[in-house]
N, C-alpha and C positions, 0 to 999 in steps of 0.2 A: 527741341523743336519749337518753332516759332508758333504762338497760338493764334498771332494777324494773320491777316489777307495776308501778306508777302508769303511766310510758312505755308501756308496752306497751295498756294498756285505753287510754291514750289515743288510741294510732295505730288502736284500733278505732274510737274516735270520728269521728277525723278522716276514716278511710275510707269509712265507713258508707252508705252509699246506699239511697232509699229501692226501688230495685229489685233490692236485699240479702232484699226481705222479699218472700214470700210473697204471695196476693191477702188468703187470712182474717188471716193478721199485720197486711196493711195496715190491713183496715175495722177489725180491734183496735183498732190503735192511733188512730183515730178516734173510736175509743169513749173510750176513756183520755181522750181532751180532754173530748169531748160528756158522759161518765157525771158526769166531778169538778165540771166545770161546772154542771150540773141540781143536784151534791147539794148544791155551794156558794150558790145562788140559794135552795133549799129551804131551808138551813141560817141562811140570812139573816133567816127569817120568825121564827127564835125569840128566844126574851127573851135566854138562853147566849151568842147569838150578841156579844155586847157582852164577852165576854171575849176573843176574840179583838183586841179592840180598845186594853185595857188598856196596849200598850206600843208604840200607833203614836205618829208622829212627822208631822208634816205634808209633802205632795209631791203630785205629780202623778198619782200612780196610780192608778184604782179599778178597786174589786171588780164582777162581776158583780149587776148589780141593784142597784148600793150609787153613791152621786155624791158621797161624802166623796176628797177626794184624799190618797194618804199616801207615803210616800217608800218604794222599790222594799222596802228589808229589811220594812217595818210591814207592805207589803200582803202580802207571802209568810207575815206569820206569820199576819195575819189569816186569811186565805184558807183555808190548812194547818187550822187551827182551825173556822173557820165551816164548810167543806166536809167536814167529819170530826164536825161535833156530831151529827148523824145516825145514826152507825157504820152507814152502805148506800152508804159509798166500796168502790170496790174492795181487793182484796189479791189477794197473790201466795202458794199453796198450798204450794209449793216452800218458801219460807221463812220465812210468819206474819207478813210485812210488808206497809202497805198503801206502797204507791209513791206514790201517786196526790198525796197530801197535802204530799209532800216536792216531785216531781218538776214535776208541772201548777201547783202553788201558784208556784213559783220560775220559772218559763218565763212563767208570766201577769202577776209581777210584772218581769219582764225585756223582755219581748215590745215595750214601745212600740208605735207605728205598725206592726209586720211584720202581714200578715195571717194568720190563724189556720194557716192551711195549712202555713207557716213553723215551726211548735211541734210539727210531726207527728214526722220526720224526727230531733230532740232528745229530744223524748219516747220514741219506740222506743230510743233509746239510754238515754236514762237508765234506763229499766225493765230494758232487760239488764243491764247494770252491777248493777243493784242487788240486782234479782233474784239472779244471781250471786254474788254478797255473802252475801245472803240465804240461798241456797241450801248454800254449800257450810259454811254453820255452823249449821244447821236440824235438829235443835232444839235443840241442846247449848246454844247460846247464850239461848234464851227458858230453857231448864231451869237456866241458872246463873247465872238474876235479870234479863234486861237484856232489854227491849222491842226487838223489829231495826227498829222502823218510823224510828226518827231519824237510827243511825248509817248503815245502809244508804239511807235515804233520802238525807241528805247527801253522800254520793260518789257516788250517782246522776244527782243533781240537778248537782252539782257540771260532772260529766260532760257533762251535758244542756246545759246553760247556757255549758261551754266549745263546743260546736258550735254552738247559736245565734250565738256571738257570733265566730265565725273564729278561736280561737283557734289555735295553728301547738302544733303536739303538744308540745315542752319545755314552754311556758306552761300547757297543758293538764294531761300530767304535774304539774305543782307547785301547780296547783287542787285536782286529786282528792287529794294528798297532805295539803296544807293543810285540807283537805273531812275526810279522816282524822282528820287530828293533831287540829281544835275541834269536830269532831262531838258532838253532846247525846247522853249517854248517860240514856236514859231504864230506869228502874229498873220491873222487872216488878210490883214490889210497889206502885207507883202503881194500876198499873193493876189489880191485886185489889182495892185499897183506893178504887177507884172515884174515886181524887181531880179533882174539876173542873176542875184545871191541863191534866190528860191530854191532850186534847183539840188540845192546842197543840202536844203537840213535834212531829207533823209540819209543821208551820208556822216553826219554830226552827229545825229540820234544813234546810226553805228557804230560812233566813233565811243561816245557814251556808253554803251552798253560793256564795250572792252573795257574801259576803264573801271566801271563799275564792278566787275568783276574779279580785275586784279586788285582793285580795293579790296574788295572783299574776301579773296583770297591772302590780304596781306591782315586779316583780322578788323578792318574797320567796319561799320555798321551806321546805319541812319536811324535804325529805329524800326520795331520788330508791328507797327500800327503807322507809320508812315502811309500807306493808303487807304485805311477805313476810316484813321483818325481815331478820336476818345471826347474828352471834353471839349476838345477843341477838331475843326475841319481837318479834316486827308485830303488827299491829294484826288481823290475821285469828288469828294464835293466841291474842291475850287473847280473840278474839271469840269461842273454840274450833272456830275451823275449820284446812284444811288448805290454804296456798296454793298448793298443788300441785293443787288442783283447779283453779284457776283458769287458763286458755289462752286468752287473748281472740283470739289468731291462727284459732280454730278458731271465731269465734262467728258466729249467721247469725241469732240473734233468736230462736232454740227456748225462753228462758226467758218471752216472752210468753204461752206456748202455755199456761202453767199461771197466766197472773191469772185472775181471776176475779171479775162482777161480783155485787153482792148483792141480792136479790129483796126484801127485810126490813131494817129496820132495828133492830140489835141486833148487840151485839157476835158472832164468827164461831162461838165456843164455848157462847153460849146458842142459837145457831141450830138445832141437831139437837134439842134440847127442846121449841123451838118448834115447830118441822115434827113434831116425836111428840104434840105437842099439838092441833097441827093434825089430825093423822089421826086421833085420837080424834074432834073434832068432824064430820070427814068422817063418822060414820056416824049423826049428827042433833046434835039440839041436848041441852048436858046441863046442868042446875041444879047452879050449884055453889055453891049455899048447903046443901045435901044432899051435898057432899062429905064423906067422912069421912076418907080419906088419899090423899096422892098420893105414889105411891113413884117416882122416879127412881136407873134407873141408868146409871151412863155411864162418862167416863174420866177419870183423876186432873185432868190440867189441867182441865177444864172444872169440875172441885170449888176450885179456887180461885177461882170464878167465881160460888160456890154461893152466897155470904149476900146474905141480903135488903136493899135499899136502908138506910141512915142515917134517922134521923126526918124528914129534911128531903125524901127522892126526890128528889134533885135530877137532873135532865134524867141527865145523864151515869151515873151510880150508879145509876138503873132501867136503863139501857141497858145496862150491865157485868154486871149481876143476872141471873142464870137463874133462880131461884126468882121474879121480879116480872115475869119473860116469859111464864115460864109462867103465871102467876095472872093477866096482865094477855090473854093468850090468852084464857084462859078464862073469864073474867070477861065479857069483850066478845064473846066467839063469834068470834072473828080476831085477824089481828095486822099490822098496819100501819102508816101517818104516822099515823091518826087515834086509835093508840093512845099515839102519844108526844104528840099534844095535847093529851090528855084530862087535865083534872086531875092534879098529881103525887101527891096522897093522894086515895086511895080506901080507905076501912075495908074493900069489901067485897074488896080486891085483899089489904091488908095483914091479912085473916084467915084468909087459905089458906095465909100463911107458917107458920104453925102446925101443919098439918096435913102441911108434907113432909117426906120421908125421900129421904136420899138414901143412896148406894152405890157402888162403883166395880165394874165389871164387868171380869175377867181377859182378856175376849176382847177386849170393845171397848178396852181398855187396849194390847194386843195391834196393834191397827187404828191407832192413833196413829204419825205425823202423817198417812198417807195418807189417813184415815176416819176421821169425826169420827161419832161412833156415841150415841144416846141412845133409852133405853125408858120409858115412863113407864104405871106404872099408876094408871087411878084408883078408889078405890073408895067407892061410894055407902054412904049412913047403910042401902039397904034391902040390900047386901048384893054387889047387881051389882056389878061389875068392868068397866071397859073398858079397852082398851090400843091405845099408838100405837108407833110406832118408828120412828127415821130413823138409816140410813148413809149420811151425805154423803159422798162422793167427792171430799174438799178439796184433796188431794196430787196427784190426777190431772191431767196435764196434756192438750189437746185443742187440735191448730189449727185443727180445725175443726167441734169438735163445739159442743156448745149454750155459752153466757155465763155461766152458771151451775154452779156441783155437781150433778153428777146424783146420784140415791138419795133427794132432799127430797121430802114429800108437795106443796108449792108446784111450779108449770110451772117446769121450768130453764128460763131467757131465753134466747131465741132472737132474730133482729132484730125480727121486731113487739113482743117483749114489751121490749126494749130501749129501744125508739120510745116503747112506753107509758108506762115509768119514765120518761125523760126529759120527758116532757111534763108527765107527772105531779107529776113536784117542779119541773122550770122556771116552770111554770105558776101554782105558788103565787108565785112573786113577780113576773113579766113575763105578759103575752099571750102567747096563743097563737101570733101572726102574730108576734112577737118573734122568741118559742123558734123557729118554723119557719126562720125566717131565721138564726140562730144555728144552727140545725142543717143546714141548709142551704151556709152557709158552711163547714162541718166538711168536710161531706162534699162538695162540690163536686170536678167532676175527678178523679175514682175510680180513675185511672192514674196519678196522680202529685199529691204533696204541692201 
C-alpha cells in the first residue's frame, strides 16, 4: 500500500459503497449520469459538435445518439467536448470545475456491456476526489491562470475508472499518480480568449485518465508522493493548494452536496447577468433598439469574461461572452437552447455591444467565490431606467436543497424541473420513448446502484 496521498484516496476508492451516500447524494449522482448524458445528445445536434471528433481513431464505442464507432480514448474526448459545447453541464461551486466532462465522458467510454447502474457507484467517486482537488486549491489556482476543469477532472476520472474496473488499491494508487503526473493543463487565458479548442479539455482529462490507468495496470508508476510532494512541491502546491486539506479516511461524499446543475446555457460567470437580464424583462417587454446604455456591474472574474464575441461568433465565444448574453437576452426577450441556434451574427445583438459599460463592484467582488453577483442597468433613449440583479449562490453547498444556485431570477431545478431539462435537450436528438427508457434505466432500483 501506497503511504502518499495517491494510496490513501485510493483505499477511499476501493471502499466506497454505495450505502456510503446519503438518499439526495444517491438520486445526485443519478443525475450526474442522466444531466451529462441529455447535454451530450443536445450537444450532438450542433455543427461544433464535429470538433470533438477531429482526433478520433476508429473502435467499437459510440456516443449517445451518435452510430460512428471510435476506440475508448477518441470517444472520452469526443463526448467531454460534445457534452460541454452547450456550457449547461454541470459544475462543482466549491472549486470552478465542471466534473461532469472529465468523469461521465471516461466511465461511458469505459463502461462496455456493464449496465448503467454500474457507472453510479464510480461516478460518486470520481466527483469526490475531484471535487476535493477542486476544493482545496479554489480559487488560487483559476486566479493563477489554470482552468481546474482537466487536471482535477483527470484524477477524478482516473479514480472513477480504477473502481469500475477492480482495480486492488497499489494499481489504483499509481493510476491517480500517473492521472497527475500527464494531466492537460488547461490555461485560463483559453478560456477568456473564448478559443474553440476549449471545449475539449474535458474530453482530454478523459482521455488521460484511461490512459493512466492502462499504464498503471501495465506496472508503470509516477511516484507513490507525486501529489503532496516531500522536499520538494506536489502537484497540489504548484496547483496552490494545501495537501493537508486533503483526508480521504474522513470522506462520506459531502463534496457532492455543492455540484450543481445549470438551468441556461452559458458559461457560470455570464450567468448572474443573465438572470439580472432576465429580471429586467420579468417586468414586461422592453425595445431594445431604444436602448441608450447598459451599465453592468459585477465582479473582477467575470470582467475577464466581459468582450464581445470575435467577427466570426463562433458557438463557443458567444457562450464565453457576457456582453452577447446579455444583448442576446434582450434581443430575444429570453435566454435559452433557442438562443444558441439562432443565427451566430445578428446586427441587432452586435449593436448593444456599443452601448455597454461595465464596472466591478467592491461588494460583489467581496461575495466571490461563494456569490456570483451582477446588476445591470438599462437606460432608454426617453430617459427611463430599468434595473435587474442577481446573487447566485454558486459556493453554497446543499444535500438537499434545490439542483440549482438559489438567488437567480430562473426556477432553481428541483426534480421536475430536472426531468424537464433532460427531456428537453434528450429529445432533440432521440424520442421521447428513448429518453424515458434511458432515464428510466438510470433511475431504476432507487436503493441501490
Amino acid at each position: 500500500m501506497h503511504a502518499g496521498l495517491a494510496g490513501r484516496i485510493a483505499e477511499f476508492a476501493c471502499r466506497f459503497q454505495w450505502r456510503d451516500l446519503s438518499r439526495p447524494r444517491q438520486r445526485k449522482a443519478r443525475w450526474f449520469l442522466a444531466d451529462f448524458l441529455a447535454t451530450t445528445l443536445a450537444g450532438s445536434t450542433l455543427p461544433e459538435a464535429a470538433s470533438g471528433y477531429v482526433l478520433a481513431q476508429p473502435g467499437s464505442v459510440t456516443l449517445p445518439g451518435d452510430t460512428r464507432g471510435l476506440s475508448p480514448e477518441s470517444a472520452a474526448v469526443a463526448m467531454g467536448c460534445v457534452g460541454a459545447l452547450l456550457q449547461i453541464h454541470d459544475g462543482f461551486g466549491g472549486g470552478g470545475n465542471h466534473p461532469s466532462s472529465a468523469i461521465i465522458a471516461a466511465l461511458w467510454a469505459a463502461h462496455g456491456d456493464r449496465p448503467l447502474r454500474e457507472l453510479l457507484v464510480p461516478a460518486a467517486i470520481g466527483y469526490e476526489v475531484a471535487n476535493r482537488v477542486a476544493s482545496c486549491t479554489h480559487p488560487a489556482m483559476t486566479l493563477a491562470g489554470a482552468a481546474p476543469t482537466s487536471i482535477t477532472g483527470a484524477i477524478g476520472a482516473a479514480a472513477a475508472l480504477g473502481r469500475l474496473r477492480g482495480l486492488a488499491s497499489e494499481q489504483l494508487a499509481d493510476a491517480i499518480s500517473i492521472a497527475g503526473f500527464t494531466a492537460p493543463v488547461a490555461a485560463l487565458r483559453g478560456l477568456t480568449e473564448h478559443g474553440s479548442v476549449v471545449p475539449l479539455h474535458g474530453g482530454l482529462a478523459a482521455r488521460c485518465a484511461i490512459e493512466a490507468v492502462r499504464l498503471a495496470q501495465a506496472g508503470l508508476a509516477a511516484g507513490g508522493h507525486l501529489l503532496e510532494g516531500g522536499r520538494d512541491p506536489g502537484l497540489i502546491q504548484f496547483l496552490r493548494g494545501d495537501p493537508h486539506a486533503l483526508a480521504p479516511e474522513t470522506w462520506r461524499g459531502e463534496m457532492l452536496d455543492g455540484v450543481y446543475f445549470k438551468p441556461l446555457p452559458a458559461c457560470r460567470h455570464a450567468q448572474p447577468a443573465v438572470e439580472a437580464a432576465l429580471a429586467i424583462l420579468r417586468d414586461g417587454p422592453l425595445d431594445f433598439r431604444l436602448i441608450r446604455e447598459i451599465r453592468i456591474t459585477t465582479y473582477p472574474v467575470a470582467l475577464m469574461f466581459g468582450d464581445p464575441p470575435r467577427a466570426a461568433h463562433e458557438l463557443y465565444d458567444r457562450l464565453m461572452s457576457m456582453p452577447w448574453a446579455i444583448a442576446s437576452c434582450l434581443v430575444h426577450g429570453g435566454f435559452g437552447f433557442d438562443n444558441v441556434t439562432a443565427p451566430a451574427r445578428d446586427a441587432r445583438i452586435e449593436a448593444l455591444y456599443a452601448v455597454m459599460r461595465s464596472r466591478v463592484d467592491e461588494g460583489f467582488s467581496a461575495d466571490y467565490p461563494g456569490r456570483l453577483s451582477t446588476r445591470i442597468e438599462v437606460e432608454m433613449k426617453n430617459g427611463e431606467t430599468r434595473a435587474g440583479e442577481c446573487r447566485m449562490e454558486y459556493g453554497v453547498p446543499a444535500e438537499s436543497g434545490p439542483y440549482s444556485p438559489p438567488g437567480t431570477t430562473t426556477r432553481p431545478l428541483d426534480e421536475e424541473g430536472m426531468r424537464a431539462k433532460f427531456f428537453d435537450l434528450a429529445c432533440r436528438r432521440i424520442s421521447r420513448a428513448e429518453a424515458e427508457t434511458l432515464l428510466d434505466e438510470i433511475f431504476e432500483h432507487e436503493d441501490r446502484p
